[in-house]
N, C-alpha and C positions, 0 to 999 in steps of 0.2 A: 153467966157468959164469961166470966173470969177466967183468963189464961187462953182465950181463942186466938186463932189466928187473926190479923186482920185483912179483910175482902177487899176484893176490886173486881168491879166491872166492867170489862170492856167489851164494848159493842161499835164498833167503827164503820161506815162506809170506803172513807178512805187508810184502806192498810199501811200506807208510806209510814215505817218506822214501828208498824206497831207488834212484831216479833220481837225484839229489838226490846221495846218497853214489857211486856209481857214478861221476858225472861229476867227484867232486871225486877219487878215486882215480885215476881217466885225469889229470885234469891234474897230480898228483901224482910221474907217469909211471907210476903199475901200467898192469901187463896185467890186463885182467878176464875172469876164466874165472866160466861160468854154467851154469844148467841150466834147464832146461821152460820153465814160464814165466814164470818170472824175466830168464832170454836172451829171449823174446821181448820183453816190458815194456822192457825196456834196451835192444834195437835201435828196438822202436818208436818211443822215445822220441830216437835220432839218438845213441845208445851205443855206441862200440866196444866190442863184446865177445866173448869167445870162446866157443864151444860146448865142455862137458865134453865130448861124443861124439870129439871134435876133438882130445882132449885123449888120451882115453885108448885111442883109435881102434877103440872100438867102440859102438852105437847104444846109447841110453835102451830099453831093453825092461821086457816084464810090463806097459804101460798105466802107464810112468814110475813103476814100485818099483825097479828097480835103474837105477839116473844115476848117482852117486858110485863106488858102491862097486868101487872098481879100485883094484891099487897106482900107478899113473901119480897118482892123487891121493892117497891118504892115504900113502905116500912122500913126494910133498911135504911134507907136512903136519904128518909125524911127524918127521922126519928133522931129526936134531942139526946144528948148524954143524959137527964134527967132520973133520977130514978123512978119515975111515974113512967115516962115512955119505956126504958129497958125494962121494967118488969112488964110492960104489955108485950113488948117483942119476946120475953121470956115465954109467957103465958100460949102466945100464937108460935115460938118454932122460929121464929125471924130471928135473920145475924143480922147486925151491922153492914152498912155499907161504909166505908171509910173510902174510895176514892172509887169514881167515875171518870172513864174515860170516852167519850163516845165524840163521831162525828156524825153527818146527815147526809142523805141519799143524795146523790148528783143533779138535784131539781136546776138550777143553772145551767150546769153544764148540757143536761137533755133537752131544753125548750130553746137553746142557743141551737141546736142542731136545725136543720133545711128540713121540713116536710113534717116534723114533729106533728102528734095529733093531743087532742087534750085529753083522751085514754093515756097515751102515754105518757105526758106529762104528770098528770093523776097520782099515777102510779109511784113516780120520784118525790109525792109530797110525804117526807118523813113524819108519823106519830108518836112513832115513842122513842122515837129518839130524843126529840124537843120536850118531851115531858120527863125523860131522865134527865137531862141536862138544867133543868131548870129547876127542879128538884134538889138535885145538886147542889145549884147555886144556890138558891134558896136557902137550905140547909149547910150553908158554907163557914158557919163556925167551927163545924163539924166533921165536913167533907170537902175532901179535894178534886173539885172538877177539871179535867182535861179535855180542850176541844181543838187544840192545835195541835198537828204533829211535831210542830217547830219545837216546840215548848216540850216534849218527852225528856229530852237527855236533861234539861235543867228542873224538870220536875222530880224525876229521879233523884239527883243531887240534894235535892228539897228535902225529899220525904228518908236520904240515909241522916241528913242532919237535923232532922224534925222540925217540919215544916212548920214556917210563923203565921198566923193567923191573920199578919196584912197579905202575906203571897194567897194565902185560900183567899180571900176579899179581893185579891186582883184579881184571880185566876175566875172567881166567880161573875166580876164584868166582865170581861173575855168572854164568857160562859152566854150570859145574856144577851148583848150583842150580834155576838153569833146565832142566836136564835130569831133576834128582832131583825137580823138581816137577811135570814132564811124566808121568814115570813115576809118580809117589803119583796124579796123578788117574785112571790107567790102570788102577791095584789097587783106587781108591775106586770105578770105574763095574764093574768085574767081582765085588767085592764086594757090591755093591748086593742091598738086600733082606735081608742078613744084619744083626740088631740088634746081633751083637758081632763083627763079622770077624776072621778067622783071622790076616789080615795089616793092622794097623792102619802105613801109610805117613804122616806128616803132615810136611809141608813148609811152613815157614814163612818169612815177609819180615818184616824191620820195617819197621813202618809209621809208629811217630810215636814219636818219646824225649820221655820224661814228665820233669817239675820233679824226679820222687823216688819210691823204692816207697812199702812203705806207713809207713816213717820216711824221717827226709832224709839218715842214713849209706847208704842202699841204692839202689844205681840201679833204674830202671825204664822201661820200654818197652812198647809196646803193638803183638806180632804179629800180622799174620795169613795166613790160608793162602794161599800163592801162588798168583799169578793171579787170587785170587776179593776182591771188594771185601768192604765190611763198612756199617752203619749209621754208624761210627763214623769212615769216609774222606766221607761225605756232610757229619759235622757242622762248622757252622760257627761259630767262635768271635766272638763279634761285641764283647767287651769284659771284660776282667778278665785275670787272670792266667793263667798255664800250667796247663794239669792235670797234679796226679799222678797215681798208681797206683790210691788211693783213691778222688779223686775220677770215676775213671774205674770202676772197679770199682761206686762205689755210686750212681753215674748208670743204670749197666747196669741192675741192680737195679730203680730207680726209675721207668727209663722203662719197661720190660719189666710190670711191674703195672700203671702207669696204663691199660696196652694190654689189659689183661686184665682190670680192669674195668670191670663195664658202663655204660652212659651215660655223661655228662661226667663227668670225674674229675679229682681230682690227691693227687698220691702224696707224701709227705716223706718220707725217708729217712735216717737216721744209722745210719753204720756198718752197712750193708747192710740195717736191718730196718726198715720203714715205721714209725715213731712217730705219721704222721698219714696218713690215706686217708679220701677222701668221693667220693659222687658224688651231682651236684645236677643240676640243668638249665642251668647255665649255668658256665663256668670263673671266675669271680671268687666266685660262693657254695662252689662245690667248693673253691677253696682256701680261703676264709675258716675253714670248717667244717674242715678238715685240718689248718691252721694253727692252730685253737682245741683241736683235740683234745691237745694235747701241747707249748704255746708254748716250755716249756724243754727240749725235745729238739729243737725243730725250728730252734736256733740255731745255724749252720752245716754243718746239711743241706744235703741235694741235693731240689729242689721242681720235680719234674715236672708238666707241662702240658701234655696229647696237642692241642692248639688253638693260637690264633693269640692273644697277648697283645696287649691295646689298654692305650693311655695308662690307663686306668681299675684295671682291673688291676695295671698296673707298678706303681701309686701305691699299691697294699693291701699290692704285697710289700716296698716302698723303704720305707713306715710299719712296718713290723717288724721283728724283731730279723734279722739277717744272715745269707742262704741263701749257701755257699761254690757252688752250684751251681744254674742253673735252667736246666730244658730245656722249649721250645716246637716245637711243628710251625713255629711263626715268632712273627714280632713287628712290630707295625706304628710306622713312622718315627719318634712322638712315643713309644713304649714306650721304644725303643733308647737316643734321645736323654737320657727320664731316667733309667734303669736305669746306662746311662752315667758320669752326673753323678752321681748321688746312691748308688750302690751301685759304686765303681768297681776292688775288687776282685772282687766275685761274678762266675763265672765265666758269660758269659750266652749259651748256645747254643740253635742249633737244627739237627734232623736230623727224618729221616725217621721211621716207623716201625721197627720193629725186624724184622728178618727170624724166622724158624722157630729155635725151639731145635735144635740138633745133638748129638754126643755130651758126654758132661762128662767131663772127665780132673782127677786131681789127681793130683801127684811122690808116689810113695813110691820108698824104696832102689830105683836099679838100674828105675826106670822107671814107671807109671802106672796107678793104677787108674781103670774106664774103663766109665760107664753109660749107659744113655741117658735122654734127658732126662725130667721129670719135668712131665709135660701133666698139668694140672688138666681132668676130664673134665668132663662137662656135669650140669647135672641129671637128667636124664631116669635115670640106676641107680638114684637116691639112695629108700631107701623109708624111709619112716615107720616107727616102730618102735612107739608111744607112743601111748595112745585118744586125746589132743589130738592134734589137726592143727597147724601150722601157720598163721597167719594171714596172707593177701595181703602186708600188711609184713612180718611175721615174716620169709617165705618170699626177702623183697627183701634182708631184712639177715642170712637167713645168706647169702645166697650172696657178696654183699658179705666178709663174716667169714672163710668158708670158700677165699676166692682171697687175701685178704691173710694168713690163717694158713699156707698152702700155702708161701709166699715170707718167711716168718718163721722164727730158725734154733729148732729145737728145745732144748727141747720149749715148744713153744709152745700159747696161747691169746689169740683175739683177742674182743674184744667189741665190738658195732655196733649202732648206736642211727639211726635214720634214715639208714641211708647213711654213717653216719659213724663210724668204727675210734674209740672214745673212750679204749680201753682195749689195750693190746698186753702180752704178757707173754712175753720172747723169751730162750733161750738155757738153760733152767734144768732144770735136775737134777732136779728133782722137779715133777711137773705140776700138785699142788698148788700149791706155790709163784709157778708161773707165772698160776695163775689168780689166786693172790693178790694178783700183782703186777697184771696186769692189771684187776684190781678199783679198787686201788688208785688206778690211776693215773685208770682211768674215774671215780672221785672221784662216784657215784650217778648219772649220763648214762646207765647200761646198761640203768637201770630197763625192762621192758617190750622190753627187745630181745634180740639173739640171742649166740649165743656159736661158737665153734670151734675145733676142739682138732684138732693136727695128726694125733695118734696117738690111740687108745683111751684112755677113762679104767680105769685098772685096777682104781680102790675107788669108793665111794662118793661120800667126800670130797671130789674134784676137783667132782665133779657137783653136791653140797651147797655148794662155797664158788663155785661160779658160779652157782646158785639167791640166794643170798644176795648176791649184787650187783646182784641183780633182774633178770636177763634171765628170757626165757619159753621159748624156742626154742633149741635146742643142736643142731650136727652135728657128727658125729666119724664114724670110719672104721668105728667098730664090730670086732669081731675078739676081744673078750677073753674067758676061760673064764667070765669073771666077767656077760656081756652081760645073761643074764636079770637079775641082782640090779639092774645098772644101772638097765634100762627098768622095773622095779618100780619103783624110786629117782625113777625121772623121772616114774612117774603119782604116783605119794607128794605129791610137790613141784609136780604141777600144770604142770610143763612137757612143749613137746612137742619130740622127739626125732627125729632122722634120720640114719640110716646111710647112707654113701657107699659104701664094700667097698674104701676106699681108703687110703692112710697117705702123709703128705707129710712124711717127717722131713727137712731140710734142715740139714746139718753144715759 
């Protein structure tokens, strides 16, 4: 085989770029060996190229499911420099493969479609794609596998200045990955419908390395699932510093509530738990009133704003003490400019909405445990318990209460006085304590408004030292042996009471 050219195969799904690479491998001197219609695109296009059929001297059959699969190629493919393997390929008629370029049939993008059937999903599961490419890998002291289009022009570059054998070793994770991540969306669409599947596959990319976890001895990074975007590859940094771990973490958080409640809102956040939440009819009173609920918590928070931030605006939150984080749907010219200047560490983004919650995983020893998410339902279960109803605001500020206690970590209670969280009591051991805190902090604003408690209250006393902070209206999950005593408790005290059938502990 001394003095041959040397081969490449390219067999792609997705063509982006691949004429382009094709022609710079020919004047390289490769030979290009192809299949379907990828050979046809590369002759169209004025490509010499070879037909696999050509190669391994028998036709593409099945409606092009079996192309590759012959030793006349993956003997190339496989096959060590060694002189034991080359005189076998000598002996059988086999060349060299020296680089592989392939990508895999659009399985994601087909089963993401509306009405899809599992014929045609079927159909999008790639065979010999993932066995050339791994192949490839495999064989990667050797061979230079290609699975990205991105990576064509600096592969190129590679292989005119002879390519190093840690680039094949990269280019070969690449290679792998891209295959364990074909396969994990193949287990996720056959799993489908299952709320805890038998085989949880998650494949992941990094997508952005952060300043720091959540201290600055710990690194941190921000995954996600291969091939699928996120809210989070949308946002755009438009001034301030790097995010960390934290601030990414309690952004999620932040924006995630503002979307959850109703009318104009905006959400503060420290250390994952809203300190301030309002909604008004317009986003400069919603934050005013969010900002007022807790001034000294809300001093290098994260200040969500599901809207579009005008000069007006910028000017309410640069007159206050220092959000490390603020996120808008956007921000208009003269906002940027002084958010900029006058705030020019806060980190000042914008992104989209947040997509549908998915499963939630946390590390325990040896692997994960693994629920599904935690939807706040609508009003419509929630029944009255209590001879008072209710009153049209009441009924505004629980539900206001009852979605930012939902997203507050237990055991929590929130209290809301017009729209506005004056009151939060997060994290605490005893749910007394937490309504104390929360009382507390509401500082007499509760008067007249509502209350919510993540879990049941179990005694009295929870529900007596949130009467004594003046609220009038309380909703909790309901659920304890104790429930009659409660709802005696709550006409006793003249409040009125609503059961949800629901519990939102957050750990």
């Amino acid at each position: 085989m001394a003095g041959r050219a040397p081969r490449a195969l390219v067999s792609v799904s997705d063509k982006t770029g691949v004429v382009a690479l094709a022609r710079g491998l020919a004047a390289l001197g490769y030979e290009v060996v192809s299949t379907g219609n990828t050979l046809r695109a590369l002759r169209e296009a004025g490509v010499q190229a070879v037909g696999v059929s050509d190669v391994t001297g028998f036709p593409e059959i099945l409606g092009g499911r079996v192309k590759s699969l012959h030793p006349a190629i993956h003997g190339g493919v496989l096959a060590l420099r060694t002189p034991e393997h080359l005189a076998q390929l000598e002996e059988h008629g086999i060349v060299p493969v020296d680089v592989v370029v392939c990508n895999l049939y659009p399985f994601r993008e087909t089963v993401a479609k509306e009405g899809v059937t599992d014929a045609e999903a079927m159909e999008q599961v790639d065979i010999g794609g993932p066995a050339m490419i791994r192949a490839a890998a495999k064989n990667h002291a050797h061979v230079t596998v290609v699975v990205d289009p991105a990576d064509y022009e600096a592969v190129l570059d590679d292989l005119r200045q002879g390519i190093a054998a840690e680039r094949r070793r990269e280019l070969a994770l690449k290679a792998f990955a891209h295959t364990a991540a074909y396969d994990a969306a193949i287990v996720a669409y056959l799993s489908r419908g299952d709320a805890l599947p038998a085989k949880l596959n998650i494949a992941l990319e990094r997508a952005q390395e952060l300043r720091y976890g959540e201290n600055p001895h710990q690194a941190g990074a921000r995954y996600r699932l291969s091939g699928a975007k996120s809210v989070w590859d949308e946002a755009v940094l438009h001034s301030g510093q790097a995010l960390s771990y934290l601030n990414v973490f309690d952004a999620e958080a932040a924006w995630r509530l503002a979307h959850e409640l109703p009318a104009t809102a905006c959400v503060i956040v420290k250390h994952a738990n809203a300190c301030g939440a309002a909604v008004a009819d317009d986003l400069v009173t919603a934050y005013e009133r969010a900002f007022d609920a807790d001034p000294k918590s809300a001093f290098g928070g994260v200040v969500a704003l599901p809207g579009v931030v005008t000069r007006e605006l910028a000017e309410r939150i640069a007159a206050n003490p220092k959000a490390d984080v603020l996120l808008a749907r956007g921000y208009d010219d003269e906002a940027l400019a002084l958010l900029a200047a006058k705030r020019k560490s806060t980190r000042v983004i914008s992104l989209p909405a947040p997509g549908e919650r998915g499963l939630d995983l946390r590390s325990v020893d040896g692997g994960f445990l693994v629920q599904g998410p935690d939807l706040v339902e609508d009003e419509a279960p929630w029944r009255v318990v209590t001879r008072r109803h209710p009153t049209d605001a009441e009924w505004r500020d629980l539900e206001v209460a009852y979605r930012v206690c939902a997203r507050t970590s237990s055991n929590a209670i929130v209290l809301v006085k017009d729209g506005v969280a004056v009151g939060v009591g997060a994290g605490q051991q005893s749910r007394v304590d937490a309504v104390e805190i929360a009382a507390k902090k509401a500082a007499g604003r509760a008067v007249g408004g509502a209350c919510a408690s993540d879990a049941f209250f179990p005694f009295r006393d929870g529900l007596e030292a949130a009467a004594d902070a003046g609220v009038r209206a309380v909703v909790q999950p309901g659920g304890s042996i104790r429930d009659e005593e409660l709802i005696a408790a709550a006409d006793e005290l003249g409040l009125a009471m609503v059961f949800t059938g629901h519990r939102h502990f957050k750990h």
